[in-house]
C-alpha positions in Angstrom: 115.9 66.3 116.4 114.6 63.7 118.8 113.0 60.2 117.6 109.3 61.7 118.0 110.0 64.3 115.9 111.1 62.8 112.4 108.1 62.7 110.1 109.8 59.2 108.3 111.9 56.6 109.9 113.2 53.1 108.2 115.7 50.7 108.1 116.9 52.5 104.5 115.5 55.1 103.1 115.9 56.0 99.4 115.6 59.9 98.7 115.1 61.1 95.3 116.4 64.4 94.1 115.6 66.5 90.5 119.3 65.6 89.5 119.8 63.5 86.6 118.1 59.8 87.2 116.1 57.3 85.1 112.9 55.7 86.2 114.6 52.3 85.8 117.8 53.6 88.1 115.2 55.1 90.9 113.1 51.3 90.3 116.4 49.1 90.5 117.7 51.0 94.1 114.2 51.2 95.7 114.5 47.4 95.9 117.1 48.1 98.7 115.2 50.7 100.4 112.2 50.1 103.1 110.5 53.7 102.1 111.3 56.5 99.8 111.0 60.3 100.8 111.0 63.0 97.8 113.0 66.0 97.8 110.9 68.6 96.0 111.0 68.1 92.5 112.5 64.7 92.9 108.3 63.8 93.6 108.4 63.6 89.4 111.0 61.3 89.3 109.7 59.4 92.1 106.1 59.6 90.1 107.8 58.7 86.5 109.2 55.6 88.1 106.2 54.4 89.6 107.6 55.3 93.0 105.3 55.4 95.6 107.0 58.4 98.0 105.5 58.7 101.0 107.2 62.3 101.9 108.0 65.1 100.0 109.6 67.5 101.8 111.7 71.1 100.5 110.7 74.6 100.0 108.4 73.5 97.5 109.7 76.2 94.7 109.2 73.4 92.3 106.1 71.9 93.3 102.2 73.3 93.0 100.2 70.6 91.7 100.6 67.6 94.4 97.8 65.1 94.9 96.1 66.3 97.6 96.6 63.7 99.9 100.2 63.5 99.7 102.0 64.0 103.1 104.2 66.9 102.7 106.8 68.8 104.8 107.0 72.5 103.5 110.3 73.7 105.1 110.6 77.4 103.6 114.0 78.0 105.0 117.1 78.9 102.3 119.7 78.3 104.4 119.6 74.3 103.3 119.2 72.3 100.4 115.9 70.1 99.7 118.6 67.0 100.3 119.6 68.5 103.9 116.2 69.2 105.0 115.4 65.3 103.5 117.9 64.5 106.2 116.3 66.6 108.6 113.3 65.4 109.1 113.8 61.4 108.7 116.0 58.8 110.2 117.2 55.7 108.9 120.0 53.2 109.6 121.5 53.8 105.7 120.3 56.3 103.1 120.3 56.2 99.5 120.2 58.7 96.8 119.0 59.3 93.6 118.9 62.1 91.4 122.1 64.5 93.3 125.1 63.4 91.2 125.8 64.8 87.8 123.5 67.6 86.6 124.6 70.9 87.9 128.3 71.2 89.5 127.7 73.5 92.9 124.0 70.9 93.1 126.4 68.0 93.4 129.3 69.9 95.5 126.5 70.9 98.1 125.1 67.1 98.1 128.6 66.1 99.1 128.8 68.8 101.5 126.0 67.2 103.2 126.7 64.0 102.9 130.5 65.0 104.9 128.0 66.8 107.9 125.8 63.5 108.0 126.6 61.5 111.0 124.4 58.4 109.5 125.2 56.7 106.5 124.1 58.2 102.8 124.9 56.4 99.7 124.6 58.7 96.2 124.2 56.6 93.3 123.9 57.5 89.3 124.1 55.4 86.8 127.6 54.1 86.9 128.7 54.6 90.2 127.7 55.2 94.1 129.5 57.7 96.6 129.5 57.7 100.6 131.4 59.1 103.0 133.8 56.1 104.4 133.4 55.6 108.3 136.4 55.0 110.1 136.8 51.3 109.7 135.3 49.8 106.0 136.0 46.5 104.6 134.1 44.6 101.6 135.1 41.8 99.0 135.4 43.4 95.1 136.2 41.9 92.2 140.0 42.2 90.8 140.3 44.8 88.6 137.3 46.9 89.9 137.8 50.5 90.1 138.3 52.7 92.9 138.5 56.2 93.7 139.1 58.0 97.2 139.2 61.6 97.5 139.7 63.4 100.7 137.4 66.4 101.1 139.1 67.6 104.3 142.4 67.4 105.7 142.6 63.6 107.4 144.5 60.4 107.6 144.0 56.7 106.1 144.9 53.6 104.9 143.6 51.6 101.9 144.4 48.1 101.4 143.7 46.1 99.0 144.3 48.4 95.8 146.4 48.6 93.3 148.1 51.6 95.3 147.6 51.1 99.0 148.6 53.9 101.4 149.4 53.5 105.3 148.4 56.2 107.7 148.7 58.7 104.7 148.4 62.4 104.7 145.4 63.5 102.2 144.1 66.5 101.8 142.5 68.2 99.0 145.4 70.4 98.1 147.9 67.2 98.7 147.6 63.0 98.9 144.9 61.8 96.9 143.9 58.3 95.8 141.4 58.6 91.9 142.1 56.3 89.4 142.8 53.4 91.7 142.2 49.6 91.3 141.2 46.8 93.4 143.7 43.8 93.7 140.8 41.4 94.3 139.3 40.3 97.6 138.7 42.4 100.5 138.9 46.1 100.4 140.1 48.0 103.8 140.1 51.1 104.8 140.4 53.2 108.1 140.6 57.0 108.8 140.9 58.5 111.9 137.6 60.9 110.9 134.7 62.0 108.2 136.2 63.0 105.4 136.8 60.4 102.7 134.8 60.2 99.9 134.9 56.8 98.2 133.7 56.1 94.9 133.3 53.0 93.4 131.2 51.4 90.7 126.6 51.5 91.1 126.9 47.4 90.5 128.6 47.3 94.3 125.7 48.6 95.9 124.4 45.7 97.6 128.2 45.3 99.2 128.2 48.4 100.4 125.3 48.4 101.9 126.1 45.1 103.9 129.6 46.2 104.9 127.8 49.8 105.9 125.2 47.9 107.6 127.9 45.6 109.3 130.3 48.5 110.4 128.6 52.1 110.2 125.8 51.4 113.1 123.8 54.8 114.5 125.4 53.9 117.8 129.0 54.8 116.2 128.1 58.4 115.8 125.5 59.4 118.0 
């Protein structure tokens, strides 16, 4: 899709999903977002909060009472998810998202799914923790004792320093090396991979790190 095609473009955009979410959790992340887009029924969750969304976009299965001057982009394709055609049809530097973890298993496996085909940055975040796929050089400052994950979705090779259990050019795959259940030592976190595949977990209060260390080393121009 070229530039004069997406129907939203910002810095960060937050996109709210029907998964599980709070109107204080969508409230507390849209302070780090420029504009939020719904996906279908996320526009309740988005409405609950107070969240002013100036998109809904999906296949509209869950939707028939909209105010009728809400902008709306009715994709009726089922080939994608609400979340995919969210990504579709607006650009930003860094997305977040609310309401696609937890709730319903193959809802959440799909979001990651998407989230592994994404060339641009997409943070998920619930209510205790946030989840983005780790670009191929990532560093950030945590806290001692703060708790990690990494799981490898695909077949690929990293390094994570900086953790309780570090690995160096490791194997992982989903079937082999993993890296749950890991700690940070304190100070900065680093991680390379030599491609997408990485899925790092870590706790919602590290948001505004990530972000910066996204913004700092997972530019457009990197995967374009």
């Amino acid at each position: 899709m070229t530039d004069d095609n997406y129907l939203c473009r910002a810095s960060k955009i937050l996109l709210i999903g029907a998964g599980p979410s709070t109107a204080e959790l969508i409230r507390e992340i849209s302070v780090f977002s420029d504009a939020i887009v719904a996906a279908d029924g996320g526009f309740r969750a988005a409405e609950n909060a107070g969240a002013r969304a100036i998109l809904v976009v999906g296949d509209m299965d869950s939707q028939h009472d909209l105010p009728t001057d809400q902008a709306v982009a009715h994709i009726a394709d089922q080939e994608t998810t609400d979340f995919q055609k969210c990504l579709a049809v607006c650009d930003a530097d860094v997305f977040l998202g609310v309401g696609f973890l937890g709730g319903r298993l193959d809802h959440q496996l799909a979001a990651f799914s998407a989230i592994l085909n994404e060339p641009r940055p997409v943070v998920l975040v619930d209510e205790a923790q946030l989840v983005f796929v780790v670009p191929p050089e990532f560093s950030m400052d945590l806290e001692a004792e703060t708790p990690v994950g990494f799981y490898p979705m695909v077949p690929i090779q990293a390094s994570l320093r900086g953790v309780r259990w570090p690995l160096s050019n490791a194997a992982m795959s989903p079937m082999g090396q993993i890296a749950t259940s890991n700690s940070a030592l304190g100070g900065a976190l680093e991680i390379s991979v030599d491609g997408p595949g990485l899925l790092a977990i870590l706790p919602r209060r590290d948001l505004a790190g990530v972000l910066a260390a996204l913004d700092r080393g997972f530019g457009k121009a990197q995967h374009q």
